[in-house]
Legacy VTK file of the C-alpha trace (Angstrom):
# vtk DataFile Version 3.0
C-alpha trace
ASCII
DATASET POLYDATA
POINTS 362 float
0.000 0.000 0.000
1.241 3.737 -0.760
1.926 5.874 1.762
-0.788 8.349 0.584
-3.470 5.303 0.298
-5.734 4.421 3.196
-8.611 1.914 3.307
-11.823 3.220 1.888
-14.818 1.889 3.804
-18.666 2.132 2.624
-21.044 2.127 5.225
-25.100 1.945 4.498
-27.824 2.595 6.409
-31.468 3.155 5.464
-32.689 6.205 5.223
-35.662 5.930 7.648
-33.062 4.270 10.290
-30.327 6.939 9.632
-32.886 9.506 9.992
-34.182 7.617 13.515
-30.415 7.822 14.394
-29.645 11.429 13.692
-32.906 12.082 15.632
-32.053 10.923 18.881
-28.150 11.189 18.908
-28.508 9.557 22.714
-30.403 6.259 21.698
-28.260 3.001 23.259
-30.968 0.723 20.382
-28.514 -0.111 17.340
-29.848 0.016 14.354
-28.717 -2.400 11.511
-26.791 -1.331 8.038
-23.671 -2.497 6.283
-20.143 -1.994 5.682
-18.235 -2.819 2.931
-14.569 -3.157 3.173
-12.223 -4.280 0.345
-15.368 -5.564 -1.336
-16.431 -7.548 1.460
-19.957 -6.702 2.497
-20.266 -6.757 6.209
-23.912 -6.636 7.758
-23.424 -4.677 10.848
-25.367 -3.085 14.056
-24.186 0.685 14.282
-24.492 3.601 17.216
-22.923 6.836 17.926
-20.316 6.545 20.214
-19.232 8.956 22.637
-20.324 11.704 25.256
-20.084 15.315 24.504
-19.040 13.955 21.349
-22.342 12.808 20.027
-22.820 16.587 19.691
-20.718 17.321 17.092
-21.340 17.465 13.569
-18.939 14.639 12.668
-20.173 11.475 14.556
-18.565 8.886 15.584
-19.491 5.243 15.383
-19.675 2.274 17.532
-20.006 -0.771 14.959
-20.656 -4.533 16.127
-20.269 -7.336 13.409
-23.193 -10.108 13.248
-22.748 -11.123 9.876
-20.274 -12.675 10.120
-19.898 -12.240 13.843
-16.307 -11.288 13.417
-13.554 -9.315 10.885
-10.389 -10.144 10.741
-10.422 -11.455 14.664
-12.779 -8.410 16.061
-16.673 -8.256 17.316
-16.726 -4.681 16.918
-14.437 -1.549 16.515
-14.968 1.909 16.369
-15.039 4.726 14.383
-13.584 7.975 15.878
-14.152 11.524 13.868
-11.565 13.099 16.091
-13.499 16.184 15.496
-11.833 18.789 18.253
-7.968 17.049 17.511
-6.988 19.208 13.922
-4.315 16.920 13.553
-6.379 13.966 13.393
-3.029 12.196 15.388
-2.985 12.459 18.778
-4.805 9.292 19.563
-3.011 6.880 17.293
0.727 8.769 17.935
-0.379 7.691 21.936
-1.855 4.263 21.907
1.728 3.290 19.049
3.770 5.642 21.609
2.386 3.475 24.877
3.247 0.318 22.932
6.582 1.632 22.759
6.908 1.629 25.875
5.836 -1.739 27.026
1.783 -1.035 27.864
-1.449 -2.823 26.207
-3.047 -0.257 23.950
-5.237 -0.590 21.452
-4.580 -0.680 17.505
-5.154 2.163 15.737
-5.525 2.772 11.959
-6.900 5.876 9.899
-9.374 5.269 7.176
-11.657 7.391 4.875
-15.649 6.353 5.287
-18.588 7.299 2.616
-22.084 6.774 3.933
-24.664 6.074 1.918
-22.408 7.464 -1.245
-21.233 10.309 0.022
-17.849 11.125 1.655
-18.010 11.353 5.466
-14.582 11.753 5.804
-11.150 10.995 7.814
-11.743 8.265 10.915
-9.406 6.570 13.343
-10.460 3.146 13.201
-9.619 1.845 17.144
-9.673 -1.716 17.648
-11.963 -2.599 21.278
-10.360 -3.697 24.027
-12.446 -6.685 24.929
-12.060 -10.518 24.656
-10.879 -10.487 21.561
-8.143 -7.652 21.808
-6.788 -10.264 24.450
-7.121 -13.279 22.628
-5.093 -11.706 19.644
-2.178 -11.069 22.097
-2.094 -14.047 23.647
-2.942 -12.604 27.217
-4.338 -14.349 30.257
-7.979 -12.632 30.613
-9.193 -12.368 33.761
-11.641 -9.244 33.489
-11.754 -5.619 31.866
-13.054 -2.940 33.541
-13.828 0.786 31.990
-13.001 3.524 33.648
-16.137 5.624 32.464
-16.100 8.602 34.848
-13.711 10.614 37.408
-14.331 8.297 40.208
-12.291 5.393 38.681
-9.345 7.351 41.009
-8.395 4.416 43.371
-9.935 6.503 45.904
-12.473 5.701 48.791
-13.738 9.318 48.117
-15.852 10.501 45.016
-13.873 12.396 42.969
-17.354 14.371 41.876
-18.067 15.489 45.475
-15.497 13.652 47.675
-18.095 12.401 49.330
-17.522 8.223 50.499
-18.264 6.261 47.567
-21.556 3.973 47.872
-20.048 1.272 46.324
-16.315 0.726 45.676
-15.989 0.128 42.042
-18.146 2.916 41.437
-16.515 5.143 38.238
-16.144 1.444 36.659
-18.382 -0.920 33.957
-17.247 -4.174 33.370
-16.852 -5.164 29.887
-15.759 -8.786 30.656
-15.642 -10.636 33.728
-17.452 -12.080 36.375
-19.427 -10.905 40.267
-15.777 -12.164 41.502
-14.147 -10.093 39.414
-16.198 -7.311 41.100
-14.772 -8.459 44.520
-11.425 -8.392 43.203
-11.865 -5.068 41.979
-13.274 -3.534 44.997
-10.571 -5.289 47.430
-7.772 -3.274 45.210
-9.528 -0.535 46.294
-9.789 -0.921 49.720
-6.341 -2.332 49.948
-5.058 0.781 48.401
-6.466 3.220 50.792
-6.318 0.788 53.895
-2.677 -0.852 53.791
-0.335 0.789 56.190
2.265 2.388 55.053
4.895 0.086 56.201
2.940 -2.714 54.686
2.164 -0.972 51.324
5.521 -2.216 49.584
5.274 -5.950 49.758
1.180 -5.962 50.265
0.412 -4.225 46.959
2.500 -6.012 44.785
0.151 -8.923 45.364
-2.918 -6.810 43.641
-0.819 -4.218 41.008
1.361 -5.036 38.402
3.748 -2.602 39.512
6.014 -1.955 36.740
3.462 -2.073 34.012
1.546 0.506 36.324
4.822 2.671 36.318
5.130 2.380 32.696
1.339 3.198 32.190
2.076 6.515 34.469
4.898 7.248 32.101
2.866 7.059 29.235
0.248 9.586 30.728
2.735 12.162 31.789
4.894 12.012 28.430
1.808 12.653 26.359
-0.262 14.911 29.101
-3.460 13.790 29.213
-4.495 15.446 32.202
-8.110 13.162 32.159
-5.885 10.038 32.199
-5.417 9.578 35.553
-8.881 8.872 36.872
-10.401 8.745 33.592
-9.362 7.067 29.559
-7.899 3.925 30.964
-8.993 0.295 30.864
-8.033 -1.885 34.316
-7.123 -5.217 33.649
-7.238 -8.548 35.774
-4.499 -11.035 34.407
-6.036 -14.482 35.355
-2.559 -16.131 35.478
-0.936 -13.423 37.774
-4.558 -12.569 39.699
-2.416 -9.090 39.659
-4.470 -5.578 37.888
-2.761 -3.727 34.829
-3.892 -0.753 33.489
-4.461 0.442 29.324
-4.903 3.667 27.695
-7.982 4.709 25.847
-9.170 8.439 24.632
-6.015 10.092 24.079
-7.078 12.506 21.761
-6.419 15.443 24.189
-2.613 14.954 24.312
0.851 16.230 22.545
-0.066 20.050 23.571
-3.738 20.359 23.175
-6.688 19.611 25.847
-10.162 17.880 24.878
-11.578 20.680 23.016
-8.259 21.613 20.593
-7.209 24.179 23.194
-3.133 24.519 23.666
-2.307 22.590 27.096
1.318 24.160 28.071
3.850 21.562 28.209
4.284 22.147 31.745
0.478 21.380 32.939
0.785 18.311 34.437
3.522 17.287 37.290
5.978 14.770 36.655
4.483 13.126 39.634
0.723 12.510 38.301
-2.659 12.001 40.475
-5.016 9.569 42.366
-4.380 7.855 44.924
-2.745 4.736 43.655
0.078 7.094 42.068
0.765 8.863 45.205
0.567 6.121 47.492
3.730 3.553 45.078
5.648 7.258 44.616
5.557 7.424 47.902
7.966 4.230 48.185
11.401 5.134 47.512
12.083 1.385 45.662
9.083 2.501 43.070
10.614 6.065 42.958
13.065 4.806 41.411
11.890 2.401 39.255
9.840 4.764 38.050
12.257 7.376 37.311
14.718 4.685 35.481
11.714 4.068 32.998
11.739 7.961 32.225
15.080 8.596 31.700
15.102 5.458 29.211
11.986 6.668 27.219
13.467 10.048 27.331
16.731 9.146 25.891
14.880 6.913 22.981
10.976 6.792 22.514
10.070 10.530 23.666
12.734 12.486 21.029
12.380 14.335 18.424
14.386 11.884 15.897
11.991 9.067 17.191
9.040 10.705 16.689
9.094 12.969 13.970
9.234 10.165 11.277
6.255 8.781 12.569
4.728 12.270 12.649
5.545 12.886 9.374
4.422 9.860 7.261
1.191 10.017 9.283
1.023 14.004 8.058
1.810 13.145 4.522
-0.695 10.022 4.259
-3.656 11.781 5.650
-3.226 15.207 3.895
-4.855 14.228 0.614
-8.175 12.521 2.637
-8.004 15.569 4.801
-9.166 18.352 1.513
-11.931 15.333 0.937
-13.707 15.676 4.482
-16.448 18.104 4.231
-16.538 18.890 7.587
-12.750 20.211 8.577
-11.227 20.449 4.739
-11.335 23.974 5.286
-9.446 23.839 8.117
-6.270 22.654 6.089
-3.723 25.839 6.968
-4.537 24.540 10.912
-3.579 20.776 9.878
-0.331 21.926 8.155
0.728 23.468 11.225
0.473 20.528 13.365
3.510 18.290 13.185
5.496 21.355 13.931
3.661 22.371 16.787
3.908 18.789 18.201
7.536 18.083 17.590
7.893 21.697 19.505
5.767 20.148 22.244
7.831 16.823 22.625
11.194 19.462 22.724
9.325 21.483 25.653
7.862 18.612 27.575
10.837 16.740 27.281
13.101 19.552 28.783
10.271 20.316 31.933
10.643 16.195 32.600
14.006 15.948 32.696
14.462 19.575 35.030
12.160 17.733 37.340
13.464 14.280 37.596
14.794 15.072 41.204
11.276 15.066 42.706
11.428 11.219 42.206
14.937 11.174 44.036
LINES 1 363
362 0 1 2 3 4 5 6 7 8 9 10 11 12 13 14 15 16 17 18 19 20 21 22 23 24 25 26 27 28 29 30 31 32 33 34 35 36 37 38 39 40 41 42 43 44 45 46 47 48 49 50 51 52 53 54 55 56 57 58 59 60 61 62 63 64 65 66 67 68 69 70 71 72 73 74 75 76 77 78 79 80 81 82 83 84 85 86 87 88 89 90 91 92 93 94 95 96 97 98 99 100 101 102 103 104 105 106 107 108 109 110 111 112 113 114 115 116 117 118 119 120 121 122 123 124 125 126 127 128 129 130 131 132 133 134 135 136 137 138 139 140 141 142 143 144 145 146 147 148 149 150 151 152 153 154 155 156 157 158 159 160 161 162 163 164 165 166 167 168 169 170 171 172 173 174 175 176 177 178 179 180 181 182 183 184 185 186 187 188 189 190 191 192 193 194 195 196 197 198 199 200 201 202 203 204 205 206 207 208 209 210 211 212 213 214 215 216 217 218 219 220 221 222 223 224 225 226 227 228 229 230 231 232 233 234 235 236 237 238 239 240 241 242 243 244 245 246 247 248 249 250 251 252 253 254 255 256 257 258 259 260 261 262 263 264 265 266 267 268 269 270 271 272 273 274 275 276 277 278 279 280 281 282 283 284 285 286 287 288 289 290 291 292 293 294 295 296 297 298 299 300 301 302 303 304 305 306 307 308 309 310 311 312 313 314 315 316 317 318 319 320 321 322 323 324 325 326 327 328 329 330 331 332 333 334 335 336 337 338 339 340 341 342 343 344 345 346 347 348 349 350 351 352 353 354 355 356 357 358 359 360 361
């Protein structure tokens, strides 16, 4: 495939369902059309997808296979516009950047949609992370768990009114798993905010993946996604290990910019993070460390300039030509041009404020 080529992807719905669908943006009911990819004609069940970004003119789409029940290895994927990110990069340069870096993230591939004919335009095609996303990798599924609102933060307080949670895996929807799952879930919890702090070294290790969570924690501060901490992350329960990892998801507000295309300065969010699993392994000098020797690697190789700004590029040059075809940011194409320079500035900046604060991990 070129470097300028992406997949082209046909979706069809009827009108009297599309028109059902654009009626009532907040419906949870699929309704049923088709896809075609590569000539392949895939029935489908469809939905928006989203929260605040169900308002936006450019939807995007939540799409389940039933006929067949899977494409190459998935149940469903989805369709982000990445309406508020002008580069149309930030979520795919974080989930390949996290990968980098040792952390389960989803795959992520741009493609250009039609519906019902007519061009739609530029979508990030992001790959669930479910049962299948697992099975692909060859990984030990014990249970997913979304983090769907501010009060995933590993807290016993709510993070909407700090008020004691009713339930301890409140801010959390299980996607796979079991009612002992649950338990396991809400024990991490408690154990987090209950274990001594004498006890916390040794004691947690038997409920986190340390590491992985350290590397996860890297990933957030690198690309600044201030929502990341108690918010955008899958938590996973390895079934061989019994021990809790955690994934990205919704990085689109990263690499300089907030949620709504706004300019984040590179020196927003603390070297140190938030919640109250972060501060509580910081806290131990052993993870301080550890922690810190996983920054200085990624900022001597996967956070530079001459590591990034190949993948940057190609990205810029292979989406530019789909980019004057979507009708709803084409005129926005002097913005677009500007962004691989004003994230390769960012990854100079951001990399410079780590490294001046590496000794508040000493």
């Amino acid at each position: 495939m070129g470097q300028s080529q992406l997949p082209v992807y046909y979706l069809f719905i009827h009108p009297n369902d599309l028109k059902e669908l654009r009626g009532d943006i907040w419906c949870e009911d699929p309704i049923q059309g088709s896809l075609k990819i590569n000539k392949k004609k895939l029935d489908i069940d469809l939905l928006y997808r989203g929260s605040h970004t169900r308002k936006f003119k450019k939807k995007s789409y939540n799409i389940r296979f039933y006929q067949p029940k899977f494409y190459l290895g998935s149940k469903e994927i989805h369709l982000n516009a990445e309406y508020k990110d002008i580069s149309l990069m930030r979520n795919k340069l974080s989930f390949d950047f996290f990968t980098s870096i040792g952390v389960l993230a989803p795959k992520a591939q741009h493609v250009f949609l039609h519906l019902n004919g007519k061009p739609e335009g530029l979508y990030l095609q992001l790959e669930s992370v479910d049962e299948q996303f697992f099975q692909k990798r060859n990984y030990p599924l014990g249970a997913v768990f979304y983090a769907v609102d501010g009060d995933a933060n590993f807290s016993l307080l709510s993070d909407l009114d700090q008020d004691v949670k009713e339930s301890l895996d409140l801010g959390y929807e299980m996607k796979f798993g079991t009612d002992e799952d649950v338990g396991y879930l809400q024990e991490l919890i408690y154990k987090i905010n209950t274990l001594p702090r004498n006890e916390f070294e040794q004691s947690i290790q038997d409920y986190v993946n340390v590491n992985q969570y350290l590397r996860w924690l890297a990933g957030v501060i690198f690309t600044q996604n201030y929502d990341g901490f108690v918010h955008n992350y899958s938590l996973i329960r390895n079934k061989e290990t019994g021990l809790f990892e955690v994934s990205p998801w919704d990085y689109d507000g990263t690499w300089g910019r907030d949620v709504n295309g706004k300019v984040m300065e590179y020196d927003y969010v603390r070297i140190e993070g938030f919640n109250t699993l972060t501060a509580r392994i910081l806290d131990i000098a052993a993870f301080r460390s550890e922690y810190r020797s996983i920054i200085e690697h990624i900022l001597v190789n996967e956070f530079t300039v001459d590591y990034m700004k190949p993948k940057i590029e190609n990205l810029y040059k292979q989406l530019r030509p789909y980019f004057l075809k979507d009708p709803y940011i084409q005129h926005l194409i002097s913005k677009f041009d500007q962004e691989p320079e004003f994230i390769l500035n960012f990854i100079k900046d951001r990399s410079r404020y780590i490294s001046e604060n590496l000794h508040k991990l000493e």
